[in-house]
C-alpha positions in Angstrom: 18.0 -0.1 -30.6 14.6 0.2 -29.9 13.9 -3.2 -30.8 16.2 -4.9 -28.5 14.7 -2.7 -25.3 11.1 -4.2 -26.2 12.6 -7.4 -26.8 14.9 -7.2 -23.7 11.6 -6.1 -21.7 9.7 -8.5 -22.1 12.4 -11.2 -21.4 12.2 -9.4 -17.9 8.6 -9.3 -17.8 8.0 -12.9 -17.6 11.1 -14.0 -15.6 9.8 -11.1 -13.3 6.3 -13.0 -13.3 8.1 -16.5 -12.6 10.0 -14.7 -9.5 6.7 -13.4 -7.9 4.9 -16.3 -8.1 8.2 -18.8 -6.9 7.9 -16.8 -4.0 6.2 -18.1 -0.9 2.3 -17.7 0.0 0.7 -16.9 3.1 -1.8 -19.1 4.3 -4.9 -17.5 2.7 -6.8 -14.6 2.1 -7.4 -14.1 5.8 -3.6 -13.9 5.9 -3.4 -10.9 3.3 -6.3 -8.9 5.5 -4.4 -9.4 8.9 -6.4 -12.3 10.2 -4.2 -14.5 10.3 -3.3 -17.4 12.9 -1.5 -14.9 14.9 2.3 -15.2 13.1 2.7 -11.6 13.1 3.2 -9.3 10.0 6.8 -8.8 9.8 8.5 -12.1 8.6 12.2 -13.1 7.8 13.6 -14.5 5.0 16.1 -16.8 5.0 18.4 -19.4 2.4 16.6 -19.7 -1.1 13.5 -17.4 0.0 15.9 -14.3 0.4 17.8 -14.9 -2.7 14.4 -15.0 -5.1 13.7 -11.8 -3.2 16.6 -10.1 -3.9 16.6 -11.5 -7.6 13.1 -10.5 -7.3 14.6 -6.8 -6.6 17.2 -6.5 -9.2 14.6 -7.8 -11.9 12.1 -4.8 -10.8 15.2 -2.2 -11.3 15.8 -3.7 -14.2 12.4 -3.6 -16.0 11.9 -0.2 -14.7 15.0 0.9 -16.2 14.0 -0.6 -19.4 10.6 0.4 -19.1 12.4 4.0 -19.2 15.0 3.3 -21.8 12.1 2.8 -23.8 10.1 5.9 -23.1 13.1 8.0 -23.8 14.2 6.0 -27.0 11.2 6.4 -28.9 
């Protein structure tokens, strides 16, 4: 049993990795420090950028539940 958690957590891993980076970037670094061109902080998402988010979501769930299926199995 042990070996399928390990096995199913790293499956999640990397599609969580793929996810995070499919998402879209800001336009910088001075973005990420608040410098940005004025579009405000808050954005929404909308069509194909929501659903990676929310796939995005369930896949973090997910690899923390494994994470602590794993802790507890051993």
């Amino acid at each position: 049993m042990s070996k399928i958690i390990e096995i199913s957590q790293l499956v999640i891993s990397v599609i969580l990795i793929v996810l995070v980076l499919l998402q879209e970037k800001g336009e910088g670094v001075s973005e990420t420090f608040g410098g940005g061109g004025g579009a405000g902080f808050y954005q929404h998402r909308r069509g194909m950028e929501k659903v990676i988010f929310i796939i995005t979501l369930i896949f973090l769930f997910l690899f923390a539940a494994t994470s602590l299926a794993n802790l507890f199995i051993k």
